[in-house]
GUMARNU-923403 format. One line per field, with one value per residue (C-alpha): residue number from 1; residue in one letter; x, y negated, z. Coordinates in steps of 0.1 Angstrom, whole numbers. Each point is the difference from the previous one (the first is absolute). Layout:
BEGIN
n <- c(NUM_...)
res <- c(A_...)
east <- c(X_...)
north <- c(Y_...)
up <- c(Z_...)
This chain:
BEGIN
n <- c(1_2_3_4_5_6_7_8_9_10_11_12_13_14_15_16_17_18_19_20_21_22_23_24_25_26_27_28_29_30_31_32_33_34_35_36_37_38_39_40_41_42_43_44_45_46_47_48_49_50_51_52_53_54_55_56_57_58_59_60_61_62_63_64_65_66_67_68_69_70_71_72_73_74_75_76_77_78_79_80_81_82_83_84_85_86_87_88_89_90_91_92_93_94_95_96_97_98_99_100_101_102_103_104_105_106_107_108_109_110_111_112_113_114_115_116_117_118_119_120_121_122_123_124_125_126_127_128_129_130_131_132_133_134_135_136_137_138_139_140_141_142_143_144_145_146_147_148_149_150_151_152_153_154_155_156_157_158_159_160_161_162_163_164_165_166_167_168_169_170_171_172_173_174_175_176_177_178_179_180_181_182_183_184_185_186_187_188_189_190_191_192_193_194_195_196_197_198_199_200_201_202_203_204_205_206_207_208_209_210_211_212_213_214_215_216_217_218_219_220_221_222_223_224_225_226_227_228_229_230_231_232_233_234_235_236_237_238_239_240_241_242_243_244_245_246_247_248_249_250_251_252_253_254_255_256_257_258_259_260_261_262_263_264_265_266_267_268_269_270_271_272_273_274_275_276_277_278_279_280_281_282_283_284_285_286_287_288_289_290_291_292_293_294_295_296_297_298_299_300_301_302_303_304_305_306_307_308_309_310_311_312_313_314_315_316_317_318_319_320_321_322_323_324_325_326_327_328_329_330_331_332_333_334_335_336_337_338_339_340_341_342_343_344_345_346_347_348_349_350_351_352_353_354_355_356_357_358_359_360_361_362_363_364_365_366_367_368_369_370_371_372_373_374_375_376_377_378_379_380_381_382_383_384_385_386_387_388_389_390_391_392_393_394_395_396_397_398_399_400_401_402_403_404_405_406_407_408_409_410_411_412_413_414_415_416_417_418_419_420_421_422_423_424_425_426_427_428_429_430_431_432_433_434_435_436_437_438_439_440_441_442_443_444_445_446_447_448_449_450_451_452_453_454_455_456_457_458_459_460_461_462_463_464_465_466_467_468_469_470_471_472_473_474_475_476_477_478_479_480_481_482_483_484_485_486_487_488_489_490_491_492_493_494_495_496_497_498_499_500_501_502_503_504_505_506_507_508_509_510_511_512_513_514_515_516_517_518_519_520_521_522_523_524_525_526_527_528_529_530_531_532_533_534_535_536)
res <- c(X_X_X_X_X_X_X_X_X_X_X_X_X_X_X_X_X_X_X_X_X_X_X_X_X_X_X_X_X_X_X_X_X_X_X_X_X_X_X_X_X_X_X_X_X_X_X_X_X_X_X_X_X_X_X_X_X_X_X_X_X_X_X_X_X_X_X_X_X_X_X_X_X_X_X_X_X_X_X_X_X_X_X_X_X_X_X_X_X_X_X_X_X_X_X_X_X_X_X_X_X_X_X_X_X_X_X_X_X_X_X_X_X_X_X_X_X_X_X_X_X_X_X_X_X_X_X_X_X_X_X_X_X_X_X_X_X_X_X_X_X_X_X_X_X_X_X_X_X_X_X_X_X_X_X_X_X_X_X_X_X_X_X_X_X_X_X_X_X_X_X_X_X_X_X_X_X_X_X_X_X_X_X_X_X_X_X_X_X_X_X_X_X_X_X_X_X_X_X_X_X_X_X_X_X_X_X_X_X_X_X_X_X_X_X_X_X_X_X_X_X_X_X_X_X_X_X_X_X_X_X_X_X_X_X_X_X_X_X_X_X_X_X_X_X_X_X_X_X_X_X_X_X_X_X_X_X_X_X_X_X_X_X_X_X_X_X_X_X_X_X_X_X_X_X_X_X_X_X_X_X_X_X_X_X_X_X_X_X_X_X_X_X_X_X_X_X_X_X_X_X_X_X_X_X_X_X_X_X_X_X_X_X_X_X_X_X_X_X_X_X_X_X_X_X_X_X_X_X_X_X_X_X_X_X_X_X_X_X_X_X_X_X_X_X_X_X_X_X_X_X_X_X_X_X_X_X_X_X_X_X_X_X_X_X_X_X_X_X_X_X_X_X_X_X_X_X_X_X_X_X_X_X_X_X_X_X_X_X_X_X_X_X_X_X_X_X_X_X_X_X_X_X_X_X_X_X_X_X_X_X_X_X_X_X_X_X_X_X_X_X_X_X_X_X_X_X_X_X_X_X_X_X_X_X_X_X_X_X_X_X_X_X_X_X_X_X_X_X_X_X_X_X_X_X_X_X_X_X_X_X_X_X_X_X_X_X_X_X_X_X_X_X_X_X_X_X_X_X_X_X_X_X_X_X_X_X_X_X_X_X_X_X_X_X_X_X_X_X_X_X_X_X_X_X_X_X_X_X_X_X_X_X_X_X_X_X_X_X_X_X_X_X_X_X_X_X_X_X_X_X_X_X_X_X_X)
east <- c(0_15_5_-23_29_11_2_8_37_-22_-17_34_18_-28_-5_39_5_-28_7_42_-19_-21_30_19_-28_-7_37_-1_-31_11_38_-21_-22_28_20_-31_-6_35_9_-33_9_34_-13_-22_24_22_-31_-13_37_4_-32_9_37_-22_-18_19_26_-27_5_-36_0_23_-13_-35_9_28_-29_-23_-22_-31_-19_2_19_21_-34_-8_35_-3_-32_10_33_-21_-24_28_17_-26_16_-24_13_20_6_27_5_22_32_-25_-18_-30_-21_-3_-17_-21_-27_-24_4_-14_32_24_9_7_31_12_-4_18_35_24_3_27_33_-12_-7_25_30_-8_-5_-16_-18_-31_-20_-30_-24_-37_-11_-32_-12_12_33_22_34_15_26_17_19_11_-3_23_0_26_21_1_-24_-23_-37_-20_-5_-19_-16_-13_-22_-16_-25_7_-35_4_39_-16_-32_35_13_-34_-2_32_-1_-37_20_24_-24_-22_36_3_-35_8_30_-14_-26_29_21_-30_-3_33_1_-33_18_36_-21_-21_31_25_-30_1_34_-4_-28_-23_23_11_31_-6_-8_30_22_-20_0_39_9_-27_23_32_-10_-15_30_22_-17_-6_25_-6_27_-15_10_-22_18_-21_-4_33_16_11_-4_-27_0_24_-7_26_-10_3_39_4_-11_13_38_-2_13_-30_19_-1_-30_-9_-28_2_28_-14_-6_23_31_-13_-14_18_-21_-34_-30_-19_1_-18_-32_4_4_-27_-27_2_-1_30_-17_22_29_30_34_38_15_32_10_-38_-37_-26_-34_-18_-32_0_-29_-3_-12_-30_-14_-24_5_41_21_24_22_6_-1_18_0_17_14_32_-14_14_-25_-29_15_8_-42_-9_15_-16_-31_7_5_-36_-10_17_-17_-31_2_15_-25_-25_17_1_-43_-7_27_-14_-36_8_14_-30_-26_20_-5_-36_-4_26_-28_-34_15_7_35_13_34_6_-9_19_28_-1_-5_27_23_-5_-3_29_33_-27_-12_36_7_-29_5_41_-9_-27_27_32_-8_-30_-3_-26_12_36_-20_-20_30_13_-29_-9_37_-1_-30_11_34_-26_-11_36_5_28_6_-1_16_-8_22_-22_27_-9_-16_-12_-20_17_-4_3_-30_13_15_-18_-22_0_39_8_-22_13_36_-13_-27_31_26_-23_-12_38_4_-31_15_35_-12_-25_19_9_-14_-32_19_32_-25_13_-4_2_-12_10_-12_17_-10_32_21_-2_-7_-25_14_-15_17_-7_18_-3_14_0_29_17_9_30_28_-9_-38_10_18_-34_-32_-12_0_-38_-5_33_-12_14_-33_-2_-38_-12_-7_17_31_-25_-8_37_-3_-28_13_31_-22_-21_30_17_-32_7_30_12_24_1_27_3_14_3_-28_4_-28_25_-15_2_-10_-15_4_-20_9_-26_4_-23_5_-7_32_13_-2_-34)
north <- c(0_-34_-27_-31_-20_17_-20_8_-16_-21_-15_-3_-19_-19_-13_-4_-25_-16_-3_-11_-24_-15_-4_-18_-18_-10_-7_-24_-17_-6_-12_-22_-19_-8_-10_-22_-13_-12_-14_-22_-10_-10_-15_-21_-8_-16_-20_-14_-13_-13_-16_-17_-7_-18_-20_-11_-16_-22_-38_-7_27_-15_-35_8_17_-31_-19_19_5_-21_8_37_5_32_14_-4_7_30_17_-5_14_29_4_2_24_23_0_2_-28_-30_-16_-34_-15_-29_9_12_23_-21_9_-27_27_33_19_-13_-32_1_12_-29_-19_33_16_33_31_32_-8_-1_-36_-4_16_-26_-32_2_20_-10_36_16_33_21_12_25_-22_-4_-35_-13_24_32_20_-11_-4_-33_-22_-27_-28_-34_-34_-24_-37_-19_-2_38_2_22_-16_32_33_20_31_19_38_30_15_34_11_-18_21_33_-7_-4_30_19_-6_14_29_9_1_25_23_-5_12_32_15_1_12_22_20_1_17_28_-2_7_28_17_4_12_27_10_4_13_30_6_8_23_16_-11_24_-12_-3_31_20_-17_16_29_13_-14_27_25_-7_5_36_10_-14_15_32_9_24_-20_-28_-29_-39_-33_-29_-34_-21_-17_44_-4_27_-5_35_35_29_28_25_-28_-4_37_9_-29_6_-35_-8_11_-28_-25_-26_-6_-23_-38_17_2_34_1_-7_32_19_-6_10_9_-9_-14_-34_11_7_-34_-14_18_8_35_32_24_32_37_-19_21_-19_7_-23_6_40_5_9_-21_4_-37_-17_-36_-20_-43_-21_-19_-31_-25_14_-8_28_-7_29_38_30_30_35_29_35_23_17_29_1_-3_30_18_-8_14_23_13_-10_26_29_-5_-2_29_23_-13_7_35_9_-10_24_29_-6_4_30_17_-12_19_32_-1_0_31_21_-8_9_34_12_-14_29_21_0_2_15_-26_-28_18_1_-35_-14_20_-14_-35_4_21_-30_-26_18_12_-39_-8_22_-12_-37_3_19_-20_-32_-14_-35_0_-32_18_36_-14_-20_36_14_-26_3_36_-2_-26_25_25_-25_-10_39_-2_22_-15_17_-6_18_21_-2_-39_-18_-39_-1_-20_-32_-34_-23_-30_17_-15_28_-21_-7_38_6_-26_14_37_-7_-22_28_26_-22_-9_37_13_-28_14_37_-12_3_36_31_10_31_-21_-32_11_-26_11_-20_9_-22_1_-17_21_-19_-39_-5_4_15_3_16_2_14_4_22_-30_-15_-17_-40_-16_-16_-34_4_16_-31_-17_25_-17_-37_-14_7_25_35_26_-5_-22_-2_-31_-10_31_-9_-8_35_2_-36_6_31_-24_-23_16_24_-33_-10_30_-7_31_16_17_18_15_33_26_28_34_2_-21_-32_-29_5_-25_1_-28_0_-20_-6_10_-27_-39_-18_-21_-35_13)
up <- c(0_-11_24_2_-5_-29_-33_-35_-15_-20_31_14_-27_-3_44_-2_-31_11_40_-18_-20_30_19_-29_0_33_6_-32_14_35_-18_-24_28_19_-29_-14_37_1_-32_5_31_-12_-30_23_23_-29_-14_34_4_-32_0_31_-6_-34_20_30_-33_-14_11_4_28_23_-10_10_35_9_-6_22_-36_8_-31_4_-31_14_2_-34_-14_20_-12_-36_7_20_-32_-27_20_14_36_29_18_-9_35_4_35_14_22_31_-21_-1_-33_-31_-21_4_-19_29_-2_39_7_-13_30_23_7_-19_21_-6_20_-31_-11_24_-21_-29_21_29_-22_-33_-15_-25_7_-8_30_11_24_11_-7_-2_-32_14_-7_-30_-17_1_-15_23_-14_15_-12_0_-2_-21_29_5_32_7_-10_-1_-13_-30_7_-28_4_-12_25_7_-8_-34_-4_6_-26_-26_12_-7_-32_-9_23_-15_-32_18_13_-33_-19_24_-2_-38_2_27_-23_-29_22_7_-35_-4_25_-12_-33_14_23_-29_-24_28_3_-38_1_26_-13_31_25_33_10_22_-25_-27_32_4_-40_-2_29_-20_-34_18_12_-28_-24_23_1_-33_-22_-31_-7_2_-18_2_-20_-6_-32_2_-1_37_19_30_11_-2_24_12_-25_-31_12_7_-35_-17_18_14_36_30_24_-29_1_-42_8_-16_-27_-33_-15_-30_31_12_-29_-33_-33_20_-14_25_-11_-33_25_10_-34_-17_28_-15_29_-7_14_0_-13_-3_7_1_31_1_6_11_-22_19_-8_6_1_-3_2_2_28_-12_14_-14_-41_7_7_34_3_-4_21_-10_14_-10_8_-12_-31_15_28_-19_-22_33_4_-31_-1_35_-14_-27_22_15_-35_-10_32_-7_-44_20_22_-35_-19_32_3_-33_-7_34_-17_-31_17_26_-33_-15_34_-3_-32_3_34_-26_-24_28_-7_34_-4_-23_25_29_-19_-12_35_17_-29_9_37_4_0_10_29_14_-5_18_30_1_2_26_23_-10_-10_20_-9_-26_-20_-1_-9_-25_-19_-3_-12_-21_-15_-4_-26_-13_-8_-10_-26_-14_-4_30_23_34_33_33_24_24_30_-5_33_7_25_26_-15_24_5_-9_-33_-31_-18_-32_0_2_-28_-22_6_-2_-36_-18_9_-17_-24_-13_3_-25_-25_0_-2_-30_-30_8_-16_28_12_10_20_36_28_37_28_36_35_29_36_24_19_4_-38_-27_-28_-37_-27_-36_-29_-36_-29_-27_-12_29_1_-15_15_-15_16_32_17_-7_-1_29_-13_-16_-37_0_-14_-24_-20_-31_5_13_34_16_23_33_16_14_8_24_16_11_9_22_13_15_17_19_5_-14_-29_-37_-15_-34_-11_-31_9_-5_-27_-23_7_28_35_23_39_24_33_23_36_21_29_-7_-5_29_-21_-16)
């Protein structure tokens, strides 16, 4: 059961770029407000000043206030000044701070409040200032006047309310916050699209289950028999199992991925998959010393082809496979020909006993049951597994067939055969050793087709011997009877039988040796040991 917290990648993606984009955001604003609150109060503080430091240098200013200004004039220079400017206040007093103009004209005659008139008109100074005078809180520029003889006459004092600052300040940060709420749903927009085309690429997994099929592909790449290569568009390699550098005779400790696949592979023709989209299926190949048999089949995604994956096997495997196969074919095309012979025969004795011809049909049947039935009666005693007793029955009709005259020695005994021993290895060692025997025998006239058999299970070892009276094996062959696709046959697709019994007599750990027999042809001993080997 999944959590209630749990959320797709998509979701993921998605809350993260937009929570990173909130906080950009946010940051930004908060870094913005301050920056907009401060360069308008600087910007104020310089024009407050200036506009004082203007007025406190005009003659008629220091003039009006030396002559205590009886007509008011300051006031009306003042408010002009005030509405060409757009300051809240425009505010000139004489050298006690008493007002000569104000935007409430009740106010002219009254002394400035706010405490910070005293730098200009007692040090001479020029200075901006936060106070509360008589309209509330604002920013103020102080300046001196000065008469011609440099004395201190009185002092201009020019504001912006706070309020009035802050209603500047709002318009600018609306435009802010306006700007982020757009920039805001582009950057979901944005994100919607990343999470939507991130989960494309990933085919809509999660990154649990990317990790889980990775591990899934490892084992089973790792696992398999078959060597495996997986190059991309651009022919490097992306992928190479221990099987693919086993067969190919390429270095197991050696990493090949990221190197292009002619480095490793000269003249192979995987890039021709790539190039042409075209599936190489059964291909038979020649790399280096070894016949591979490969299947090579492109990567497509979205009608463009991205890479290659190639698998393959040592031809002489899949002849080692066929040529099992061929066996069970052959006892089954056997056992065919043995029903309908046995069919045959069994129609003759009824119809010998329908004509009353009973010595006839005695006769018959004793003729056929006489060999078969001794046979019968020696392998139920002597040999007692039944897939090892019917190989030798199966063989020894099948010698009845090729006109050869098969010989089972009667002092013979395998019965004590191990548990763990495989049934189907012994009989692929004891089927090719007879088989290889009926073909060397079957070029001689019938009455010379001798071939003995002769099973042993004394002592620690199984032994099997077989021996033919054919024509022996040359000294060229001999040193190599037991390599793939080596035979004394020119017919095609011999040279496996002795392969297999090699093959399956080191899974056993055991040993073959190869002699002239005393019916004039080779002889063939297999020793198997009966206990496990210590490294098996």
């Amino acid at each position: 059961m999944k959590s209630p917290w749990h959320f797709t990648l998509q979701t993921k993606m998605i809350v993260f770029i937009v929570a990173l984009v909130l906080f950009q955001l946010g940051s930004m604003a908060v870094v913005s407000t301050n920056l907009v609150d401060t360069t308008l109060e600087d910007q104020l503080d310089r024009r407050v000043l200036d506009m004082s430091l203007i007025i406190a240098a005009m003659p008629e200013v220091a003039e009006l206030l030396e002559a205590k200004d009886p007509e008011r004039k300051l006031q009306v220079l003042a408010e002009k000044i005030r509405a060409q400017t757009g300051a809240q206040f425009v505010v000139i007093g004489d050298h006690q701070g008493k007002r000569y103009s104000h935007p409430n004209p009740r106010k002219i005659g009254e002394f400035m409040v706010g405490g910070d008139n005293d730098q200009a008109l007692e040090k001479g100074e020029v200075y901006t200032s936060k106070a509360v005078g008589t309209l509330g809180l604002s920013l103020r520029g102080k300046v001196p006047v000065f008469n011609t003889d440099g004395a201190i006459i009185g002092i201009v004092s020019v504001g912006f309310l706070e309020e009035n600052i802050r209603q500047m300040g709002g318009g600018l940060r609306g435009i802010i916050i306006l700007s982020n709420i757009v920039l805001l749903v582009f950057g979901v927009f944005v994100a919607i699209l990343m999470a939507r085309s991130f989960k494309r690429a990933t085919f809509g997994l999660e990154p649990q289950e990317i990790g889980r099929m990775f591990k899934e592909r490892s084992a089973i790449i790792g696992s398999i028999r078959e060597g495996v290569v997986a190059i991309n568009r651009q022919g490097l390699i992306t992928m190479i199992n221990q099987a693919a550098k086993r067969t190919l005779g390429l270095r197991s400790d050696q990493d090949y991925v990221n190197q292009h696949i002619d480095d490793v592979l000269p003249d192979n023709d995987i890039q021709t998959v790539l190039q042409t989209g075209e599936s190489q299926l059964d291909s038979e190949q020649q790399v280096g010393d070894t016949a591979i048999i490969a299947n090579r089949i492109p990567i497509w995604h979205e009608q463009e082809v991205m890479g290659v994956v190639s698998s393959f096997r040592e031809k002489d495997e899949m002849d080692a496979l066929a040529k099992e196969l061929s066996q069970v074919q052959d006892y089954s095309e056997m056992l065919r020909q043995q029903t309908h012979e046995y069919s045959n025969k069994l129609h003759t004795i009824s119809g010998l006993i329908q004509l009353e011809a009973h010595d006839k049909a005695v006769e018959l049947i004793s003729s056929e049951t006489s060999g078969y039935q001794d046979l019968l009666q020696f392998l139920v005693t002597a040999v007692q597994d039944p897939l090892v007793a019917g190989c030798i029955l199966g063989k020894y009709h099948r010698a009845k067939e090729l006109n050869i005259s098969l010989n089972v020695d009667r002092d013979s005994n395998f019965t004590d055969l191990p548990e763990w021993m495989s049934r189907e290895k012994i009989v692929t060692v004891l089927g090719n050793l007879l088989d290889n025997a009926f073909h060397a025998v079957s070029l001689l006239p019938s009455d010379k087709r001798l071939v003995n058999l002769s099973l042993t299970d004394l002592g620690n070892d199984l032994i099997i011997e077989v021996e033919d009276s054919g024509g022996g094996i040359s000294e060229e062959v001999a040193g190599h009877i037991f390599e793939s696709g080596v035979s004394t046959s020119e017919v095609k697709g011999k040279g496996i039988g002795l392969y297999l019994v090699k093959q399956a007599i080191s899974y056993f750990s055991g040993e073959i040796a190869v002699n002239h027999s005393s019916l004039g042809g080779v002889s063939f001993t297999v020793y198997i040991p009966k206990k496990l080997d210590a490294n098996g």
